[in-house]
C-alpha positions as CSV (number, residue, x, y, z in Angstrom):
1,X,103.8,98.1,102.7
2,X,107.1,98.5,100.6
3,X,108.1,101.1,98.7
4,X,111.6,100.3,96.8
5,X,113.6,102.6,95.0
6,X,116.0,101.3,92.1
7,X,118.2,103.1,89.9
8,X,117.6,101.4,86.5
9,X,120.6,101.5,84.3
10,X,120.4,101.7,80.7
11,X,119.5,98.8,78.2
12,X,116.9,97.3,81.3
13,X,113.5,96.2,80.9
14,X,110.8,97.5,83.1
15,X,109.7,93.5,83.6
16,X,110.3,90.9,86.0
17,X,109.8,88.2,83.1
18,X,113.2,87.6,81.2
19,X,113.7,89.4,78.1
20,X,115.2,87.2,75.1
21,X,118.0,89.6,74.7
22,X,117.9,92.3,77.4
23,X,118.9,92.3,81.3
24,X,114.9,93.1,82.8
25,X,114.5,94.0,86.9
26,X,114.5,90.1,87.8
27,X,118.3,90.0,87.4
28,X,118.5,93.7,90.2
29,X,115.4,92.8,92.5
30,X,114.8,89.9,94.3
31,X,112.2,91.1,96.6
32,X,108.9,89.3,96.3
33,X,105.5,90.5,95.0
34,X,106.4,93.9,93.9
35,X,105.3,96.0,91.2
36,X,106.7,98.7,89.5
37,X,104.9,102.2,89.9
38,X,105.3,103.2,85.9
39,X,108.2,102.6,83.4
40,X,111.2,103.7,82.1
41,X,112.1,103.3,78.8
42,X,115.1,100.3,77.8
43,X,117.2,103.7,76.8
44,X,116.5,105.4,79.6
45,X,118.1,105.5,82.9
46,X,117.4,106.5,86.8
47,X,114.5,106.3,89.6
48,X,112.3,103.7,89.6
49,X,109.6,103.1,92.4
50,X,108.1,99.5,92.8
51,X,106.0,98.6,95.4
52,X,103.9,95.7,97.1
53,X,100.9,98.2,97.6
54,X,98.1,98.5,94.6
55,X,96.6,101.4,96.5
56,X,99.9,102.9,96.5
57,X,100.8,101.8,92.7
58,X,97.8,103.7,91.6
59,X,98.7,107.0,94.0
60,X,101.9,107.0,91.9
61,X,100.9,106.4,88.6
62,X,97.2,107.3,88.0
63,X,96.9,109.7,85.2
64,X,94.7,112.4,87.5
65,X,97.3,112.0,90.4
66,X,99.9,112.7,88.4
67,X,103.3,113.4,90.3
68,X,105.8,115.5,89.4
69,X,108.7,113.8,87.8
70,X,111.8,115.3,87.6
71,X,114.7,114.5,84.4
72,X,117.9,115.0,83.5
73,X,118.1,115.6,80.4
74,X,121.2,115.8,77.9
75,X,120.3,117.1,74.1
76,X,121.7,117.6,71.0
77,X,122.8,121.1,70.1
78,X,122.7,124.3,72.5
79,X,118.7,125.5,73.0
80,X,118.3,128.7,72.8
81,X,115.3,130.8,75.0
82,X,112.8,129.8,72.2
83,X,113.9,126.6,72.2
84,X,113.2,126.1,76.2
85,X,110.0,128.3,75.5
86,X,108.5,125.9,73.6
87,X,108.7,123.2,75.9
88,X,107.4,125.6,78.6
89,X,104.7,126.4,76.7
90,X,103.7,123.1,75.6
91,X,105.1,121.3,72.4
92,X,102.4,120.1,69.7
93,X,102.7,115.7,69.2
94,X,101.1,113.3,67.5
95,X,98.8,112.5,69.9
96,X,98.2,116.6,71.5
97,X,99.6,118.9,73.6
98,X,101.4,118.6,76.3
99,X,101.4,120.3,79.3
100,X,103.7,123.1,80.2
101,X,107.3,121.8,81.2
102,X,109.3,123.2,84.1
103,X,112.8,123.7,82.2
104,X,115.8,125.0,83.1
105,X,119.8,124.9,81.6
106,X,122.2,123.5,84.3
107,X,125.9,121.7,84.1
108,X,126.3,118.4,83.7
109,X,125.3,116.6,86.8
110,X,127.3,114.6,88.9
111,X,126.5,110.6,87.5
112,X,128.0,108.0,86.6
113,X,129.3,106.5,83.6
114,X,126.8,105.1,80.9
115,X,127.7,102.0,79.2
116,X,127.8,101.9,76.3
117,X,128.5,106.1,76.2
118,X,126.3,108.3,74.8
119,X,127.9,109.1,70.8
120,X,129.3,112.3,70.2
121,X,130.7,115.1,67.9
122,X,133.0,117.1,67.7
123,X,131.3,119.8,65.9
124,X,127.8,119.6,67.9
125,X,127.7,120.8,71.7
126,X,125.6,119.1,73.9
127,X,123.5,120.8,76.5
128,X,122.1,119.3,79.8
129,X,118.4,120.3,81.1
130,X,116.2,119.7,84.2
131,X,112.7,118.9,82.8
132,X,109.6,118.3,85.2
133,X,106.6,117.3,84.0
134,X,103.3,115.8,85.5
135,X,102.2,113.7,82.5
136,X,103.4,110.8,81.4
137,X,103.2,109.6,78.0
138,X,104.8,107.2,75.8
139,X,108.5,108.6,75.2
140,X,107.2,112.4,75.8
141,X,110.7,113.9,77.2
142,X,112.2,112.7,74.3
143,X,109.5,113.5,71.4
144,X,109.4,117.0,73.0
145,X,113.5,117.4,72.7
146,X,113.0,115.9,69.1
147,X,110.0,118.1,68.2
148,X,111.8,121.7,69.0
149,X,115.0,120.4,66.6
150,X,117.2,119.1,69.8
151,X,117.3,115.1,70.1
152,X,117.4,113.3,73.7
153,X,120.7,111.9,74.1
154,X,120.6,110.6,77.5
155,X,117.4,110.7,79.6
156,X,117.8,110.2,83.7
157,X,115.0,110.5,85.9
158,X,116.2,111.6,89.0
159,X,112.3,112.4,90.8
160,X,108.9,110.5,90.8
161,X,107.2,113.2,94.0
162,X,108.5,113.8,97.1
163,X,111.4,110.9,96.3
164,X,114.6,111.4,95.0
165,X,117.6,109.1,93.4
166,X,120.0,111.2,95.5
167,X,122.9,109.0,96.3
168,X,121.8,105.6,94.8
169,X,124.2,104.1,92.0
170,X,122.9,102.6,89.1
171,X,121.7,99.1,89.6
172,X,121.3,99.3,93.4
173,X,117.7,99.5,95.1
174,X,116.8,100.8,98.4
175,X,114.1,100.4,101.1
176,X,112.4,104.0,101.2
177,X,110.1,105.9,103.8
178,X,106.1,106.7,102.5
179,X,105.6,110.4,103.6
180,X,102.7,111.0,106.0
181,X,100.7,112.7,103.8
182,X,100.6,110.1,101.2
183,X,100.4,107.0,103.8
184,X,97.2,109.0,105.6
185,X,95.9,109.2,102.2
186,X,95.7,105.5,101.3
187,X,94.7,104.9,105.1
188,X,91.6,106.8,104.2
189,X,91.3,105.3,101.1
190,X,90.9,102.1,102.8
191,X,88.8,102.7,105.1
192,X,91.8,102.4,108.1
193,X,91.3,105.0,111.2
């Protein structure tokens, strides 16, 4: 069973299949038969998990197993408490609720360089978050950003569950380790002793 981790720069497809006028993961990943585990938006950037392993595919991304996925998030404007409140509490969409948000201010993290750079103003600031959530709808990080009056401006996923980006640089991919837990899991789900 593998389980790779890629850091997906901006402006990539989630395909293998080549896009008519966008790099996809063919042109990263040459590693046979694998899958990913979920998406990530063309304007959005970080931790990707593919795998070989259906059983494991579905662990990752099935809506009642939902993992925690962790995001770096970079907004529009300075939120304020109410601001952040909202998403904690759940912001109203199109298509419902969502669940609460873990949210938090922090600095700028330590990344690299997107190309093209994200635009800026002079006479807006721009405020990073850490946003966890369990769901994972169409474009939700950024609808929630938009919906409490602070656009997304750069979106990194830096956590699908117990793995991390950590050191990986955009574009590169990595062999990584199935905890325990989760490999006794889809043992028993297959029937193996």
């Amino acid at each position: 069973m593998i389980l790779l981790a890629f850091n997906k720069p901006y402006d990539v497809v989630c395909q293998f299949r080549p896009h008519p006028s966008k790099a996809s993961l063919g042109q990263y990943i040459q590693t046979p038969d694998i899958y990913p585990c979920g998406r990530l938006d063309r304007d959005s950037e970080g931790l990707l998990l593919l795998t070989d392993d259906g059983l494991l595919q579905h662990r990752i991304t099935a809506p009642k197993l939902k993992m925690k996925k962790g995001y770096w998030v970079q907004v529009e404007g300075n939120p304020d408490e109410n601001a952040l409140k909202q998403l904690r509490d759940g912001v109203e969409l199109k298509d419902g609720l969502t669940r609460p948000a873990i949210v938090k201010t922090i600095s700028e993290p330590q990344i690299w360089e997107r190309d093209p750079p994200i635009r800026t103003r002079k006479s807006i600031p721009t405020q990073w978050l850490d946003i966890s959530i369990k769901e994972g709808r169409n474009r939700q990080i950024r609808r929630m950003t938009a919906n409490i009056g602070y656009p997304t401006l750069r979106l990194i996923r830096y956590r699908i569950g117990p793995w991390y980006l950590n050191e990986l640089a955009s574009g590169e991919s990595e062999i990584r380790e199935i905890p325990r837990s989760i490999e006794n899991e889809l043992k028993q789900l297959k029937g193996d002793k």
